[in-house]
N, C-alpha and C positions, 0 to 999 in steps of 0.2 A: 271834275279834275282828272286829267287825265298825263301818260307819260311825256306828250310832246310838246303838251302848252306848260308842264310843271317840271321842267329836267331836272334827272339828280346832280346837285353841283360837285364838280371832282376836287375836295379838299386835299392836303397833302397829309400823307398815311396810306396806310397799307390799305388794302381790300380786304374786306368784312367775306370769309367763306362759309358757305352754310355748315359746314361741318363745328364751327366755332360758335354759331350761334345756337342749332341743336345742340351743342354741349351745354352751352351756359345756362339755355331754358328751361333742360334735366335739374342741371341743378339746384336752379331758383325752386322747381314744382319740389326736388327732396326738400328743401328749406322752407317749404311754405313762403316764399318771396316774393313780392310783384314787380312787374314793368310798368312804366309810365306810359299810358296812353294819352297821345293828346288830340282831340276831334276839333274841326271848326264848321261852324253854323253855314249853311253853302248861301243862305240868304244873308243873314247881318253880322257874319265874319266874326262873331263872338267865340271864343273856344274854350273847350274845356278840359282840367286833367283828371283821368280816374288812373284807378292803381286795380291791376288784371291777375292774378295769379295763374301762369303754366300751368296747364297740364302736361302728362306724358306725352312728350313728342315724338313724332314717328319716323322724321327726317324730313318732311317736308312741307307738313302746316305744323301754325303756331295756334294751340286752340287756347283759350283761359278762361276764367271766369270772373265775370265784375267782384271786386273785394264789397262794394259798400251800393247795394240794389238799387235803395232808397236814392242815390244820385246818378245812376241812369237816366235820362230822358227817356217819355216817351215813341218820341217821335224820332229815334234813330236813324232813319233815313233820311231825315234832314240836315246827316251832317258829312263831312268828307276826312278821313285818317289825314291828319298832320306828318304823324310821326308816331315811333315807337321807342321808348327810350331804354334800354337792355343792362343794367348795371353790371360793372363792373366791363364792360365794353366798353374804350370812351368814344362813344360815339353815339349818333341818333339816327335810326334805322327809320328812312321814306319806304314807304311802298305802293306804288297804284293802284288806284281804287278797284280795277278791274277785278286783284287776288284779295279786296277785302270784305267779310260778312259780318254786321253789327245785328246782334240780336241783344233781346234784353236779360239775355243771362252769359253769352257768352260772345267773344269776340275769338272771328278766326280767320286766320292770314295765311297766306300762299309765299313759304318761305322760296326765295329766287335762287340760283346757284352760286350768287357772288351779288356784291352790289358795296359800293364806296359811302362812307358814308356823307350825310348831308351839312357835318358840321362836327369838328373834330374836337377834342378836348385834352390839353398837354397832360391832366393828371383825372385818374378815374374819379369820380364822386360814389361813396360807399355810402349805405341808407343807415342814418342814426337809430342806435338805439333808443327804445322806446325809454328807457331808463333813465335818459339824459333831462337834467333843465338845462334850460337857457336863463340868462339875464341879463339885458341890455342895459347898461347906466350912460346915464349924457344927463348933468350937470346935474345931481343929487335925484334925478326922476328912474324908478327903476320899471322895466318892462319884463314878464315874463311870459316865457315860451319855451318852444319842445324844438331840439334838434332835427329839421328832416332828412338831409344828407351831408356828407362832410369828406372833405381833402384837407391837404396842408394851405390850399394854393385860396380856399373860399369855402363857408360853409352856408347854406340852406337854415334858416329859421322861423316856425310858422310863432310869429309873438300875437298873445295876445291881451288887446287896449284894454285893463280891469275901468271898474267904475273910479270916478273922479280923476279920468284921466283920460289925456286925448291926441288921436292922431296928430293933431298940429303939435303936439307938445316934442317931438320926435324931430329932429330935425337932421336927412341924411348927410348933409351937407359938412359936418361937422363928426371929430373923431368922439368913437363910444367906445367904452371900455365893456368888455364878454367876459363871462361868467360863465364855465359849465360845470353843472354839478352830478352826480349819482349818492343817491341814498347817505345826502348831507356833506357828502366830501368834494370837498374843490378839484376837481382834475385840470383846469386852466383857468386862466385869470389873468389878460393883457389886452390889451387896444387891439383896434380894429378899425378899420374903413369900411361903408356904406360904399359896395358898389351898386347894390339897386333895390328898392324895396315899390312894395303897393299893394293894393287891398281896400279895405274899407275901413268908417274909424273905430269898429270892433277887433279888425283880427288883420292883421298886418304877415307879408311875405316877405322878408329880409334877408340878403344876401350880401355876405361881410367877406371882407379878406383881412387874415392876419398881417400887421404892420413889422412885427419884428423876426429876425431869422435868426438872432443871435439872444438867448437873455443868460445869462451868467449864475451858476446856481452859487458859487462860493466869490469869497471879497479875490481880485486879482494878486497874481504872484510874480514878481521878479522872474524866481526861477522857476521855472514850468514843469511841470509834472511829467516826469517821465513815461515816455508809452511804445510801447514793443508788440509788434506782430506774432500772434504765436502760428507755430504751427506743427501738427495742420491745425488749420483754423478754425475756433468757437465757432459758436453759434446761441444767439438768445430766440426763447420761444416765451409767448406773452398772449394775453385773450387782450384785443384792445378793447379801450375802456368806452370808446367813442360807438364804435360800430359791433362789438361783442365778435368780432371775426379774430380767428384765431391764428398767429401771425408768428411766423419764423423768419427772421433777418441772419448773415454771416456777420460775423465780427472779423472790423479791419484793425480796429488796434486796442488792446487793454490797457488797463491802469489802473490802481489802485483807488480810484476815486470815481473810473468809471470807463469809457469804452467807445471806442466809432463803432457804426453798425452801414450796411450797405443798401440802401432799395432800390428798386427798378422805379425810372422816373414816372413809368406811365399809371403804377400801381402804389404809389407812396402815399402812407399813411401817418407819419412819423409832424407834430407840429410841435415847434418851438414852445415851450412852457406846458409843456403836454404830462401831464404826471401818470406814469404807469406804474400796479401793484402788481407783485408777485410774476416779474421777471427772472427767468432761469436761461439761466449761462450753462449750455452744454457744452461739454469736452469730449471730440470723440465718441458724440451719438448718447452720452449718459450724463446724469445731473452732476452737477457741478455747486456752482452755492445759487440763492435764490433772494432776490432785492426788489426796493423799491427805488424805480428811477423816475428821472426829469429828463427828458429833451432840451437840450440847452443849444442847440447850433444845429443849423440845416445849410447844406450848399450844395445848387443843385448844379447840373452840366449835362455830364454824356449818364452820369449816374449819379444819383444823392447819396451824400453821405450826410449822417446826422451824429450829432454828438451826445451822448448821455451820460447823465452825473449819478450817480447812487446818494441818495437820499438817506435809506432808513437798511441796512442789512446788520444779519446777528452777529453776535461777537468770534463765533465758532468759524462762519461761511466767510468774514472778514478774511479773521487769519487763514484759511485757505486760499484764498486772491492774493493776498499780497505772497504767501507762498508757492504761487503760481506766476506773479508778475517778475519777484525775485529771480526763481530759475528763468524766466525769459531772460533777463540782461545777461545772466551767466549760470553757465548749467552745474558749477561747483559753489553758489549759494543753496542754502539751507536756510529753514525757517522748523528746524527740529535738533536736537542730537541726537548722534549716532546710539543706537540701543544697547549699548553696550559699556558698562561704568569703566571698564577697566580701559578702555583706548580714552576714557574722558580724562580720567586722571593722571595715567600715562602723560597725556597731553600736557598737564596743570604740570605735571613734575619736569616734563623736557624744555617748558618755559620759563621755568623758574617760579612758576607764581603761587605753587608751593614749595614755598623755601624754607628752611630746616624749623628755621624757630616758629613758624605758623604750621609746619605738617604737627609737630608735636604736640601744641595747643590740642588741633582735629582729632586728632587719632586718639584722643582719650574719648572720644565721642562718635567713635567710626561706624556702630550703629545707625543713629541718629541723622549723622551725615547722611550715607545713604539712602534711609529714608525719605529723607525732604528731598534728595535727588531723584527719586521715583516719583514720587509727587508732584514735583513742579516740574519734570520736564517729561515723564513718560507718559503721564496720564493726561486726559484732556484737562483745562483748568482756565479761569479768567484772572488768572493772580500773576502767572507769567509766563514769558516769552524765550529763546532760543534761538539767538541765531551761528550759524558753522558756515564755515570755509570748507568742504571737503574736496580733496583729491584722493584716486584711489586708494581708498576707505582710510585713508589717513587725515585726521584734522592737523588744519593749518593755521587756522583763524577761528577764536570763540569770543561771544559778549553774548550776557542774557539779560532781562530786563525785569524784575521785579513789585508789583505793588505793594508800598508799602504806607501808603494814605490814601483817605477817600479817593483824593483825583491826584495822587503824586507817584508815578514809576520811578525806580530806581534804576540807573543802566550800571552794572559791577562784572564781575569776571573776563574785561576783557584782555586775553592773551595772544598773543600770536608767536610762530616760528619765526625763524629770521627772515622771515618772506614778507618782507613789507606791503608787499599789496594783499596780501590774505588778509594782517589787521585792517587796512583801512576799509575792505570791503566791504568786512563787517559791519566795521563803523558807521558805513553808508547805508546799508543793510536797517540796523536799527536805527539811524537816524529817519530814515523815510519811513520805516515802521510807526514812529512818535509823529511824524509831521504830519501825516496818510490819517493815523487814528485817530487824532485828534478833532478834525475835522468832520466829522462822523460822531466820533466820541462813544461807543458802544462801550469802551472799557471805563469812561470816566476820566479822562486825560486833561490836564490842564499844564503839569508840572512836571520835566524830567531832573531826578537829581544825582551828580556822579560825584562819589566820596574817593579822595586821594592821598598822597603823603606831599606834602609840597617842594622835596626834592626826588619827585617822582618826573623826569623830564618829560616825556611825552602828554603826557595831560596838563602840566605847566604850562607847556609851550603851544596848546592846541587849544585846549578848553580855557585857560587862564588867557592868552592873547585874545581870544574873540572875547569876551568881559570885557578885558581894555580895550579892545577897539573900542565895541558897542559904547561903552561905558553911559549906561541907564540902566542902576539895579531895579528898577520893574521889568525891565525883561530879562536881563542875565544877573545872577549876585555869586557873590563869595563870601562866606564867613569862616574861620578859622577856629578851630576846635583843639585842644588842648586831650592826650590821651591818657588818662590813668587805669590805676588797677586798684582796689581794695580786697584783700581776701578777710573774708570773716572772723576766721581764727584770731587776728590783731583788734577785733573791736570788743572785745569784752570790757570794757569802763567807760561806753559810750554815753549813757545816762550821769554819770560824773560829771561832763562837758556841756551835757542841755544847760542849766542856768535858765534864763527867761526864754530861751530859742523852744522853738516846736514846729515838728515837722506833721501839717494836717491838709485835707484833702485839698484841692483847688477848688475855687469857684470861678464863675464866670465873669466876676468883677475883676478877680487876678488875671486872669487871660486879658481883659481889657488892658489892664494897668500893664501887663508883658506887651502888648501889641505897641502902647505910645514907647515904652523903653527899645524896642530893636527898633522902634523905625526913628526913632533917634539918634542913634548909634550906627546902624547897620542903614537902614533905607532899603533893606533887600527884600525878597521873594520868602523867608525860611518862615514865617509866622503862618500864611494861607499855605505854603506846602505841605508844613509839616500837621497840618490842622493846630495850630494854637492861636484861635480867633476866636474869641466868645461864640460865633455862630455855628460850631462845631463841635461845642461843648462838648455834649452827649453824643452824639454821630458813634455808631456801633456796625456800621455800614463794613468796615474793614473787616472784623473781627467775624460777622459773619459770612463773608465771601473768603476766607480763609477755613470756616469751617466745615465750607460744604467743600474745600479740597483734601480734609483730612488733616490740614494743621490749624497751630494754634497762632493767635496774634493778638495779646489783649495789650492796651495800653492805661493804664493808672496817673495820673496828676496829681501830684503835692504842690505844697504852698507851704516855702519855709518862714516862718515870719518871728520876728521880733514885737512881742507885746502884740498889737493887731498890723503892725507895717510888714507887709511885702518883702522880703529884702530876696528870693530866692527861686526860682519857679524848676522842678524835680519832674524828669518825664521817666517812668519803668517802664519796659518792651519787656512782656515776658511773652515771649514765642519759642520756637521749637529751635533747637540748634541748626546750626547747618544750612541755613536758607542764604547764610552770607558767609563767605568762608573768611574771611579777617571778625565775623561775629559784631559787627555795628548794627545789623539790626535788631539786637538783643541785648544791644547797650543801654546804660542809665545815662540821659541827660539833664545837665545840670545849668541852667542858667540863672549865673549869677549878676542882679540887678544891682546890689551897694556891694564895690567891692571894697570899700573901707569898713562896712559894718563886718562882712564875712569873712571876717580873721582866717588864716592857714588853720588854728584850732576849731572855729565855726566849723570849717571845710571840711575838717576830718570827722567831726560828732555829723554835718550832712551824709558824708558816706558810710558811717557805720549804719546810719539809721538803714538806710539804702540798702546795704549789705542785708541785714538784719529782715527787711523785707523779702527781696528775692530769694534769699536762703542758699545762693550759689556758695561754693568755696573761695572762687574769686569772680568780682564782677570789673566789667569794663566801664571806664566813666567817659563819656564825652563831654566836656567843662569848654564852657562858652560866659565871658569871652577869653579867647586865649593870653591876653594881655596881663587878664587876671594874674597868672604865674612869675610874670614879670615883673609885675608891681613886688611882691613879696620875694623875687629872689630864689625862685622856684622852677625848679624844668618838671617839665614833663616828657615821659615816656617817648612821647610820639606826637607829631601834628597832622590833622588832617584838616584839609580845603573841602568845603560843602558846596559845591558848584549847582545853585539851580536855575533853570531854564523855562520862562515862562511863554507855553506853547502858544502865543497868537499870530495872527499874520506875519507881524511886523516883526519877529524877533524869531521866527522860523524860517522866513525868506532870507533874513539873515544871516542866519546857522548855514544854510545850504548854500549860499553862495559861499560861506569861507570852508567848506568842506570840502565845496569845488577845486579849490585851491590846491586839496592835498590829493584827492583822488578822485577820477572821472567814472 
């Protein structure tokens, strides 16, 4: 074989320079890595591939040593170099026999000054980790084997045929669905095409190409998830799971749910339904938060960009993202309060929303208050949220968002100046907060609920109109609440009024027998919101994730009943003051199921009993249903609208489009 009867054919691509390929050779021999040698028989054209391991180069041979002795031939001089295959080069390096020497321990070649390669490759093939399976499925038969090299574009599979099972069984012809796993965990899992396989019926060589560029990790949205360029621009750095090479990409655009990333087409490693751990997002050269992603979209061109979804990240590194994607859209959103109580409250009094007869309620408590304002907004915590409007150093816009059940936030405090786009920022602010987290769920999100006065105009007409649109209480409801007060001093002849009534624990039969009465009546969200569903009986889940923030939040169930019937279901919030400044979530609720049995005098021996537990001087009642008072000819204090929102696709893409409405 020689140069003139075997010309090197000029593919389209750059020219291969020695200086690139002593580099890459160095590197392989630091990596302990091989090149693909492939020989062919000068007599009966049979060929073979061995795998060579670099030595130190010196610039101008390429010396290695056989990886695997035992499949050496003897008779080396009976064969002619094919080719050299150089990873991560995409190309396959000819050389003429004249600069090549095969011995049986090493092979070595007379590197040229330049030389084109003899067959070009659009995307490099990097050598699989030894760590990977394979598994091929086509029609319930499964095959396994070892990853040998891998791209986006095709991967290398050496399978092999186990007992009771047979090459013919295999048919390339037809689509197989891949399976690649590490140390039991699925890293992908989607179809594939058979562009070529062969072998024997032991041990099969298979070479697939993935079918899809696009797989979708979340259900589709209407409205699309907002994504901003930051800059200067991230950067994720990640070990891949496929090839163990260690891999830094730029980021083209963030989002709270996840992020485009940039490769060089000739070196892309990035495949659709590709699951990578322990992704970190750099800002400016230092860690940032740290995730587990999915590749969900590739498109390639002059450069691939690929799409990736976040999977699985902590509750902490969350809120840092979206308080990173937030200042993207605008540099005066917050996802904190200012540290400073006195501009907070300032704030609450220049808006009015401490107004005389609720500052005076607080300020008997002004302790306390502050407290739970340390708490829940200066210290880290999974209980709640904060988001500001600021301009220099003055807020404009506030709403914070509370846990106040297993899976149910509460959105309260929102005020704004007369700057109407400061509230609604907000508003946008936490609503993508809930829509973002939900879908992740790290906090537990199922349920947002926002409590009002109902000639409070702005949540009427914003939060009350989309309900009537929608109009499906499984996804949006309203219940009305009726507001009392009892102070304890007034209940001294409470036990006078018992008669056959008693006020004793709940069980979980009552909870049942509450669930068929609201959804009777109501049809709404408030029963799974508020946990009163037999299935949540006991759930203690709140109370302790309150107590590792340093407050309190225990909740109690009664069962007021007549003789053994039902007639009254009693919820106590005895938590720390201050966490809601109108004090509803340390309100007593009262749901009444016969409102003909529960006379105004029933009502009142119910609240003493109530009183009588919490031990306040005055307690707040939230009495449901509101109609109740009406029937009897009774006002109450005050009404409030219990507005809940239940987070699924369908009724979150909805929220955001009518949100759209008011503010972009």
């Amino acid at each position: 074989m020689d140069a003139e009867t075997n010309p090197v054919v000029d593919y389209p691509g750059p020219v291969v320079q020695r200086a690139q390929i002593v580099n890459r050779l160095n590197k392989l021999h630091f990596r302990s890595e091989p090149v693909l040698v492939v020989l062919r028989h000068k007599q009966h054209a049979f060929t073979l591939h061995l795998k060579a391991v670099p030595e130190i180069c010196d610039g101008t041979v390429l010396r290695a040593r056989w990886v695997d002795a035992e499949d050496i031939p003897n008779n080396l001089h009976q064969f002619d170099l094919v080719k050299i295959v150089i990873p991560d080069i995409a190309a396959a390096l000819k050389l003429t026999s004249e600069t090549v020497w095969l011995e049986p321990d090493v092979l070595q070649v007379e590197i040229p000054i330049r030389l084109r390669p003899i067959a070009s490759r659009a995307v490099c093939r990097h050598p699989g980790s030894p760590a990977i399976t394979t598994r091929l499925t086509q029609h319930s038969i499964c095959f396994e084997g070892r990853l040998v090299d891998y791209s986006p574009r095709g991967m290398k599979l050496a399978v092999q045929v186990a007992e009771r099972q047979s090459f013919y069984m295999f048919a390339p012809n037809r689509e197989v669905s891949l399976n690649l796993e590490r140390n039991g965990k699925t890293l992908f899992a989607g179809p594939v095409t058979v562009v070529r396989s062969e072998g024997d019926p032991d041990r099969l060589t298979v070479v697939v190409a993935p079918l899809e560029d696009c797989t979708p990790r979340y259900q589709p949205k209407e409205e699309r998830t907002r994504r901003y360029a930051i800059s200067p621009a991230p950067d994720i750095s990640f070990t891949h799971p496929l090839t163990d090479e260690r891999t830094t990409l730029p980021v083209l655009t963030l989002a709270a749910l996840g992020l485009s990333v940039q490769e060089d087409p000739e070196r892309a490693q990035l495949l659709p339904g590709l699951v990578i751990e322990n992704i970190t997002l750099n800002v400016c050269g230092s860690h940032f938060v740290t995730f587990t992603g999915q590749v969900v979209s590739r498109r390639a061109g002059d450069e691939v960009v690929c799409g990736i979804a976040i999977l699985d990240i902590s509750v902490d590194d969350h809120h840092q993202l979206i308080g990173l994607v937030h200042r993207a859209e605008d540099d005066h959103a917050y996802l904190r309060l200012n540290k400073d109580p006195d501009k907070f409250f300032e704030f609450l009094f220049e808006t009015g929303f401490l107004y005389p007869e609720k500052y005076k309620m607080l300020h008997q408590n002004r302790d306390a208050l502050l407290d739970a304002y340390h708490k829940l907004y200066l210290n880290p915590n999974h209980i709640a949220r904060c988001f500001v409007y600021l301009e220099n150093n003055s807020i404009y816009g506030h709403v914070s968002a509370l846990k106040i059940y297993r899976n149910t936030w509460l959105n309260h405090h929102h005020a704004a100046l007369s700057n109407r786009k400061a509230g609604f920022k907000v508003l946008r602010q936490i609503s993508e907060f809930h829509t973002k987290s939900f879908m992740l769920n790290p906090l537990h999100m199922r349920y947002v609920v926002g409590i009002w006065r109902p000639n409070n105009d702005f949540p009427a007409k914003f939060f009350g109109r989309f309900k009537t649109t929608l109009d499906n209480p499984q996804l949006c409801s309203i219940d009305t609440f009726s507001y009392l007060t009892v102070n304890l001093a007034e209940c001294t002849d409470a036990d006078d009024r018992r008669g056959p009534w008693e006020l004793t624990r709940a069980t979980r039969q009552d909870l049942r027998e509450f669930e068929g009465y609201y959804q009777q009546r109501s049809g709404g969200l408030l029963t799974k919101a508020f946990d009163l569903t037999p299935e949540n009986f006991e759930d203690r889940s709140i109370s302790e994730e309150y107590a590792a923030t340093g407050l309190k939040r225990e909740r109690y169930l009664y069962a007021v009943r007549y003789g053994l019937d039902l007639k009254a279901l009693v919820e106590i919030q005895d938590t720390n003051l201050g966490l809601n400044l109108s004090e509803l979530t340390s309100a007593v609720y009262i749901y009444v199921l016969d409102e003909e049995m529960v006379t105004p005098k029933i009502l009142d021996y119910i609240k003493c009993m109530v009183a009588g537990k919490t031990q306040r001087e005055s307690t707040t009642i939230m009495l449901y249903p509101h109609t109740y008072l009406e029937r009897y000819l009774l006002e109450a204090e005050k009404d409030y609208n219990v507005w809940i929102l239940n987070l699924n696709v369908e009724a979150t893409d909805a929220y955001l489009k009518h949100l759209s409405r008011y503010c972009r």
